[in-house]
N, C-alpha and C positions, 0 to 999 in steps of 0.2 A: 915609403915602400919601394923599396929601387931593385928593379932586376937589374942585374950587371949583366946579364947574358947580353941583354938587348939596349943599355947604357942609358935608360931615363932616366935625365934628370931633370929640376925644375925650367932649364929654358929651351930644355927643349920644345919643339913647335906643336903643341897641345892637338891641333887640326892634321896633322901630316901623319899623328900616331891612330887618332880615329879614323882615318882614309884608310891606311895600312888595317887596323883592327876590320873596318867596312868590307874591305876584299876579301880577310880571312872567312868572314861571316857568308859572304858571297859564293865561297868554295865549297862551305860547309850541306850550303840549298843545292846548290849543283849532287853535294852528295847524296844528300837525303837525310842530313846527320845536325840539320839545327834543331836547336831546343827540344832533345827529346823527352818523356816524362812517365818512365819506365823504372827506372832506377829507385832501391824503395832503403831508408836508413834503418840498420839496426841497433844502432849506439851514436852516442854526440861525444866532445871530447872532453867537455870536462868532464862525464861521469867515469870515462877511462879514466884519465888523471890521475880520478880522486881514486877510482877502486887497484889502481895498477900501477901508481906515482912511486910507491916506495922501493927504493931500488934494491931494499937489503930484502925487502918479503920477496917482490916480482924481480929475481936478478933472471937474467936469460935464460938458465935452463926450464926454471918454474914456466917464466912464460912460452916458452917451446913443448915442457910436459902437458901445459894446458887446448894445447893446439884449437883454437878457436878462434874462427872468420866473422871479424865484422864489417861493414858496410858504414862507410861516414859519408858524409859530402859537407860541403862548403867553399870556401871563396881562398885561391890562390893569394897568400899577403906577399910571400915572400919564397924565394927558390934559388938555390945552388945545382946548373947544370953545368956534366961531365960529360966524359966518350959516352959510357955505358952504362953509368947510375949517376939519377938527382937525388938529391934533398929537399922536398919541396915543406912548405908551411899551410896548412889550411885553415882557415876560421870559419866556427860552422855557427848554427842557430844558439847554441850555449854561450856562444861569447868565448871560448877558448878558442886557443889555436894549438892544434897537432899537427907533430913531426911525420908525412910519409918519407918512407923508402924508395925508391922506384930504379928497377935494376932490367934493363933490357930485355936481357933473357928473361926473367920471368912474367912476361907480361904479353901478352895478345902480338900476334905479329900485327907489327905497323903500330904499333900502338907509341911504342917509346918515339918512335920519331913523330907523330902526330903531335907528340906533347910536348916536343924542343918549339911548334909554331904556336903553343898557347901564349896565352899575354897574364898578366899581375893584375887580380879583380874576376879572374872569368873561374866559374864554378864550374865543379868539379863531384863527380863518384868515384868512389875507391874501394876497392874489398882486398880483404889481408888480415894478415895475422899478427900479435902483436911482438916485438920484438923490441932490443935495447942497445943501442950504440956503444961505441967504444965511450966515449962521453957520461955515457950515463943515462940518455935522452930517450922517454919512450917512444916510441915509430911504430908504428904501421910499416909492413914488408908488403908490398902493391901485388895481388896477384891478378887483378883487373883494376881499369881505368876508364873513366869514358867524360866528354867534356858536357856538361849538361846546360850549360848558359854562357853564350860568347857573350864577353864584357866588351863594348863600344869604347867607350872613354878610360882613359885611364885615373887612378887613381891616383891623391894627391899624394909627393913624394917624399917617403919615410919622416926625413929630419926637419922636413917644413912644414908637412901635415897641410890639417885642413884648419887655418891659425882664425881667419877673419872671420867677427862673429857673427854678422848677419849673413855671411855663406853659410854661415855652421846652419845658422836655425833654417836659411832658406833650402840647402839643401841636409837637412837632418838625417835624411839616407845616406847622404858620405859619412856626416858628421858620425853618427852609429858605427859607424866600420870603422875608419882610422884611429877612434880617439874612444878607448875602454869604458874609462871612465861614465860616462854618459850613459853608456847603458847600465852602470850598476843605478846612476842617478833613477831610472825610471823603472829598474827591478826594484829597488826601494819605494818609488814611488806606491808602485804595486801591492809593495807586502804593505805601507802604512791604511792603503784601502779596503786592504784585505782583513788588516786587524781592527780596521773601525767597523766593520761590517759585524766580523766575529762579537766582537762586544757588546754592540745595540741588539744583537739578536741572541747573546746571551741575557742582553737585560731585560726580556720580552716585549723590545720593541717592534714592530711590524716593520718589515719595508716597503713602500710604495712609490708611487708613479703618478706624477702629476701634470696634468699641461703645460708645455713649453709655448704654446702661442697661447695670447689672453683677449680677451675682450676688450678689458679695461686694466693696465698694467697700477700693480700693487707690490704691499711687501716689504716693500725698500724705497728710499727718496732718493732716486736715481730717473737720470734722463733714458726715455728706453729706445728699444730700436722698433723702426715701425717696419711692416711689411701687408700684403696684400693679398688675401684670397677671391682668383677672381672668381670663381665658381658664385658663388655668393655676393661679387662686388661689396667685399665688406675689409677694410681696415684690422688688422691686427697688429698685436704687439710679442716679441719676444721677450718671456718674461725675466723681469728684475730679481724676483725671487719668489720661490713656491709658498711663503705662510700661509697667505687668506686661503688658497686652496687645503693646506694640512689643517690649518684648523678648523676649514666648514668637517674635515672628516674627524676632530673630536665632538663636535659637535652632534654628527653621528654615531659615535660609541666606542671608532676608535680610539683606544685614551691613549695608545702610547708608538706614535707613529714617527717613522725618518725616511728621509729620502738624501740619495747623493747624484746628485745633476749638475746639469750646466746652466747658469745664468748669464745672462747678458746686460751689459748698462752702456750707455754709448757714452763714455768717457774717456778722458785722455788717458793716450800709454804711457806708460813709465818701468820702471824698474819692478814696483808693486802691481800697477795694473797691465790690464787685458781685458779687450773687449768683452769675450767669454772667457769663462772662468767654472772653475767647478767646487760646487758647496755643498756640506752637509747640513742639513736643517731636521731637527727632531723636537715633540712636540708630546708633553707629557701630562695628562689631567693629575689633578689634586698632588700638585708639585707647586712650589715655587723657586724666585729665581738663585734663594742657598742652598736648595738643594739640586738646582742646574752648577754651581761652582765645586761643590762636592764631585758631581760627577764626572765635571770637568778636570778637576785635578784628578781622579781615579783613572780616567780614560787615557788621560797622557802619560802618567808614569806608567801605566801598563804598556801602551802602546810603544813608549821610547824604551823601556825596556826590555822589551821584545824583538829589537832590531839587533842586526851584528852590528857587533862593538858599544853599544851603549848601555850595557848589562846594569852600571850603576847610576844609570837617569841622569845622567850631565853629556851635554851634549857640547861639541866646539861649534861655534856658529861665529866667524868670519873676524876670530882672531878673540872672542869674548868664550869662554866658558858658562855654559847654560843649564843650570839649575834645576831639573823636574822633578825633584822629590821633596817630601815635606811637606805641609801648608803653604800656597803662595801666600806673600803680601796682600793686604786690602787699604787701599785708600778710596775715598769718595773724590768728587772731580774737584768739588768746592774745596777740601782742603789741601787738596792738590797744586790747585793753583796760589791759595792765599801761598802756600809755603815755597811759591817758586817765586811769584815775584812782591819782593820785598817791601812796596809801597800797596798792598791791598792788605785790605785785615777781612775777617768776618762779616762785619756790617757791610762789605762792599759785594758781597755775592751777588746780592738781589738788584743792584744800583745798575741801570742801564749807564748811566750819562757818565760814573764812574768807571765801570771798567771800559764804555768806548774810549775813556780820554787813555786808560791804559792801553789799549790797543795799538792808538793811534801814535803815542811815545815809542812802543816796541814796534813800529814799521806793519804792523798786522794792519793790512787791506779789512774796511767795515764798510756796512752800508749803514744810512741812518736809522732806517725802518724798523733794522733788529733790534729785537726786544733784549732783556739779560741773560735769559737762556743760551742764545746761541753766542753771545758775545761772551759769556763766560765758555763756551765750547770753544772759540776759536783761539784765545787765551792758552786753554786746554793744549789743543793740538798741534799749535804754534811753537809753546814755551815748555812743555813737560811731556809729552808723547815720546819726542824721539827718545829720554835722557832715561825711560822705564828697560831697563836691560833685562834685567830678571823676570820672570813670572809674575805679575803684580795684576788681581783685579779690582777695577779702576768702578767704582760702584757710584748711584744715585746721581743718573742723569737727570738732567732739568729737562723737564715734561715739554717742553717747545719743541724740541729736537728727537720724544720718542711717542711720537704719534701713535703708535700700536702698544703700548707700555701700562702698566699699571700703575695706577697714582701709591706712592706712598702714605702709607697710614697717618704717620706724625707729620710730613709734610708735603702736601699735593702737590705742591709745585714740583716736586722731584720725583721721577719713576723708580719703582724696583726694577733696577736695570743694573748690568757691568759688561764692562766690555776686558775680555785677558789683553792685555798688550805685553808682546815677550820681544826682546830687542829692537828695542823700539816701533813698534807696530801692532795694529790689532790682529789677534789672529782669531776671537770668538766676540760675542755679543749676544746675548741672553736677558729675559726676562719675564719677571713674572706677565701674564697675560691679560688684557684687560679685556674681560666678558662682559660688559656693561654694556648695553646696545645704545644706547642713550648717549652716553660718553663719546664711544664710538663713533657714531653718526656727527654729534657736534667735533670735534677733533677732523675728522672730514671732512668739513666744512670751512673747518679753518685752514688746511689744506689748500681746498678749492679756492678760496682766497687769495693766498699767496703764488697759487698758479695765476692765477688771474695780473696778478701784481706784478708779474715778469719770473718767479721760482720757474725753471724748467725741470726742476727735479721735486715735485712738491707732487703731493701723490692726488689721484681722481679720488670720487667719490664712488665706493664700490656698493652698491644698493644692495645686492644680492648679499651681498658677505654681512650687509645689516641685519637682513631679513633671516639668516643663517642663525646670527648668536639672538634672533629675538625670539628661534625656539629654544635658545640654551643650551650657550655652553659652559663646560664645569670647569672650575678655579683650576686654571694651569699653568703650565711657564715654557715655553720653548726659547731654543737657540741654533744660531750656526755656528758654522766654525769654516772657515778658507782653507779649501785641502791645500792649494797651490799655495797659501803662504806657510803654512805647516807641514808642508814637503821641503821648502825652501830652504827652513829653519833644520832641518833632520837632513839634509842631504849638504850642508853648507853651501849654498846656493843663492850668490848675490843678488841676480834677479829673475824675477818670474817668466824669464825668456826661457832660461834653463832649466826648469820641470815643465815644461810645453812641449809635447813633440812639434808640436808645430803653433808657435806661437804666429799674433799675429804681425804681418809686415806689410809696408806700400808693394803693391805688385811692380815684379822687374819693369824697367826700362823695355817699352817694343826695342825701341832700338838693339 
C-alpha cells in the first residue's frame, strides 16, 4: 500500500514514520480534533458497488439526476495527490474499497490541506454524491471530510504485504486489512455456522448451553486443562466436550438437543489441532447411529450447497476435488485395514500379539499393555486415515476405544459407532448411545484403570452422570462434528491456523 506522495517503502525506517505519525496525532490534541465519534455511516461500499456498479444503467448523468448524499467512512489503503484534487481509496467495514474524489474547492476550508498531512491506514468520514470518472470508476465527489482515527503505524507495503505467517495470525488486524482473502475465509466461516444453526432448528432440534468449567472432565479421552476457582478453593477443569452434560438433559425430556461451543484438550498444536477448538455436538432420543449418517450426509450437501460457488456439492480442497453428493462410502475399520495391509486377513482382527507384530514391521510406536482394539486403531490411523480422500464412513469401532458407545448387537466387541473422514481426516464421529447404567459404570472403571496405569487421557469416573441414566435414559445416538475442520475443508484452508481469528501461539519475545 505505498503512498508516493510520502515515498514508503519497505526500508524505510518503520520507527522514524511512527515518530512523524506521533507528532501528527500530537497536533491533533492541541486542536481538539483526535478521535472524534460524531460522524454517523449511511451506506458501505460494497452495497454502492453492487446497486450503482453498472456503468451502462449508472452512467453520470443518471447519477447526477439521482442527486443523493452518502456518508462512508473507512481506512485510507491507497491515494493519488495533486495541486487541487486527490484520488483517494477507502476500505470500509464491507471489505470493499471505494474510489473518493476530493477537489479543494468543494470541501470545508482548510479541509483539503489538512488531508495532504494524513498518512495510509488512518480513517477517515466522507459525505458526497455519487459520481463516474473519465475511467469508468464509481467515486464519491467529497463534499465533506473529516479524519476520525489517526493511524500510528504504518501499514505493510502494498507489493510485500503482510507475507510471514505467524505475523499474519499474530497480528490478524493487519492480516484482515492487507490481504482480502481472509476476510471472505471467515465471512464464510460465518454463513457455514449460520446454516448449521438454520438446519438443526429446522429439524426441531433445541439449542442449548452447557458448562464450560466441570467438576470432573468427561466426554472425550483427552488430557484437559485444569484451572482454579478460588472462591471455593475447589479445582476445575475446561471441558473436553459437552456429552454427559447433553445427555443428563435427554435424560430429562429433552430428546432432541445441540449445542456449538468451544472445547478445550491440552494437546499438541499442529496443522489440525488447537488448544480450543469449536464443536457441534447434538444429541437425539429414539435414533440410532444410521440414522445420525443419514443426517449427516443431508446436512452437508445442504450446507455445501448453499455456499457461493459450490451450487453442485464438489468442493476443491487443496488441489483434490471433493465429492458431497450422493451416498458416501461405508467401510468398517476392521476391513479397512485387513485391505491395506497385505499380510493381515480376518482371523487377525481380534489377535493382539498379531497385529502388535504388524505394528511394529510398519514403524507404528505400541505399548505392550494394548489390547487388539486399540492396536487395530492405530493400524487404522497410521496406514489408512490419511489415504480416505472422499466422504467415506468408516463404521464398527472396537469397544476398547468407545467407552461411551453402544455395543453392537451381532458383535459386542465392536460399538455402533463411525467416524466421516473426508481428505484425509475426521471431521464427525457419532454414535448410537449406550444407556445401560450398568455398562456405563463398568467401562468407567476401566477407565479409571488405565488412568491409573499412566493414560493421561483416559476418562474419570463420572458418578453423577451414572446416577442420571439410572433414572433413564431413552435409546439415542448423538454426534459431533469439528466446525474448524469443516470450515477448513470449505474455505480451502491448509491449516487450522487459518479459520482462527486468533489461533493459538507462544506469546512474543519481551525482548
Amino acid at each position: 500500500m505505498t503512498d508516493k506522495e510520502h515515498g514508503v517503502t519497505p526500508e524505510v525506517d518503520e520507527n522514524r514514520l511512527i515518530v512523524e505519525r506521533r507528532e501528527k496525532l500530537r497536533a491533533l490534541r492541541e486542536q481538539g480534533e483526535a478521535f472524534p465519534n460524531h460522524f454517523r455511516v449511511t451506506a458501505d461500499a460494497a452495497s454502492l458497488l453492487e446497486r450503482f456498479g453498472d456503468a451502462d444503467e449508472w452512467d453520470q448523468s443518471a447519477l447526477e439526476e439521482r442527486d443523493e448524499e452518502y456518508n462512508l467512512a473507512g481506512r485510507i489503503v491507497s491515494r493519488r495527490v495533486m495541486g487541487k484534487a486527490s484520488f483517494v481509496h477507502i476500505q470500509d467495514g464491507s471489505g470493499a474499497r471505494f474510489q473518493l474524489y476530493l477537489r479543494r474547492d468543494d470541501l470545508p476550508e482548510g479541509v483539503y490541506k489538512a488531508f495532504k498531512q494524513w498518512d495510509i491506514g488512518d480513517i477517515v468520514g466522507v459525505t458526497g454524491k455519487l459520481m463516474r470518472t473519465r475511467t469508468g470508476e464509481l467515486s464519491l465527489h467529497a463534499s465533506g471530510l473529516e479524519l476520525l482515527t489517526k493511524s500510528l503505524r504504518p501499514l505493510p507495503e502494498k507489493w510485500h504485504g503482510l507475507t510471514d505467517q505467524e505475523t499474519r495470525y499474530r497480528q490478524r488486524y493487519v492480516d484482515l486489512i492487507v490481504n482480502p482473502e481472509v476476510r471472505e475465509t471467515f465471512v464464510r466461516r460465518s454463513l457455514i455456522i449460520r446454516g448449521i444453526r438454520h438446519y438443526f432448528d429446522a429439524q426441531g432440534f433445541l439449542e442449548v448451553e452447557t458448562p464450560m468449567m466441570h467438576h470432573i472432565p468427561g466426554g472425550a479421552t483427552a488430557r484437559p486443562f485444569v484451572t482454579h476457582h478460588n472462591a471455593l478453593d475447589l479445582d476445575l477443569y475446561l471441558r473436553v466436550a459437552p456429552e454427559l452434560h447433553l445427555k443428563r438433559l435427554l435424560v430429562g425430556g429433552l430428546e432432541k438437543v445441540y449445542e456449538i461451543n468451544r472445547n478445550f484438550r491440552n494437546e499438541g498444536v499442529s496443522t489440525r489441532h488447537n488448544p480450543e477448538f469449536t464443536m457441534l455436538e447434538f444429541y437425539w432420543a429414539h435414533a440410532d447411529y444410521n440414522d445420525l449418517i443419514r443426517l449427516t450426509q443431508d446436512l452437508l450437501h445442504r450446507l455445501v450447497t448453499q455456499l457461493p460457488g459450490m451450487a453442485d456439492g464438489r468442493v476443491d480442497y487443496q488441489g483434490e476435488r471433493i465429492d458431497f453428493t450422493g451416498d458416501y462410502e461405508r467401510v468398517t475399520v476392521a476391513d479397512a485395514v485387513v485391505a491395506h495391509y497385505d499380510e493381515l486377513s480376518v482371523d487377525d482382527v481380534k489377535n493382539a500379539d498379531r497385529l502388535r507384530e504388524v505394528c511394529r514391521a510398519h514403524d507404528i510406536t505400541v505399548d505392550d499393555s494394548w489390547e487388539w482394539g486399540r492396536l487395530l486403531m492405530e493400524l487404522f490411523e497410521e496406514g489408512v486415515e490419511h489415504r480416505l480422500l472422499q466422504p467415506t464412513f468408516v463404521t464398527q469401532y472396537p469397544i476398547e476405544v468407545s467407552p461411551l458407545s453402544r455395543r453392537n448387537e451381532d458383535d459386542p466387541d465392536f460399538a455402533d459407532r463411525f467416524e466421516l473422514i473426508v481428505a484425509g481426516r475426521e471431521i464427525a464421529n457419532g454414535f448410537s448411545e449406550l444407556n445401560d447404567p450398568e455398562d456405563q459404570a463398568e467401562r468407567f472403571r476401566a477407565q479409571v484403570e488405565a488412568r491409573d496405569a499412566g493414560d493421561a487421557e483416559a476418562m474419570h469416573f463420572d458418578q453423577d452422570y451414572i446416577r442420571a441414566l439410572e433414572y433413564g435414559m431413552p435409546p439415542a445416538a448423538g454426534e459431533g462434528i469439528g466446525i474448524d475442520r469443516l470450515v477448513m475443508l470449505l474455505t480451502d484452508s491448509a491449516s487450522i491456523r487459518d479459520v482462527l481469528l486468533f489461533p493459538y501461539l507462544r506469546p512474543e519475545s519481551s525482548e
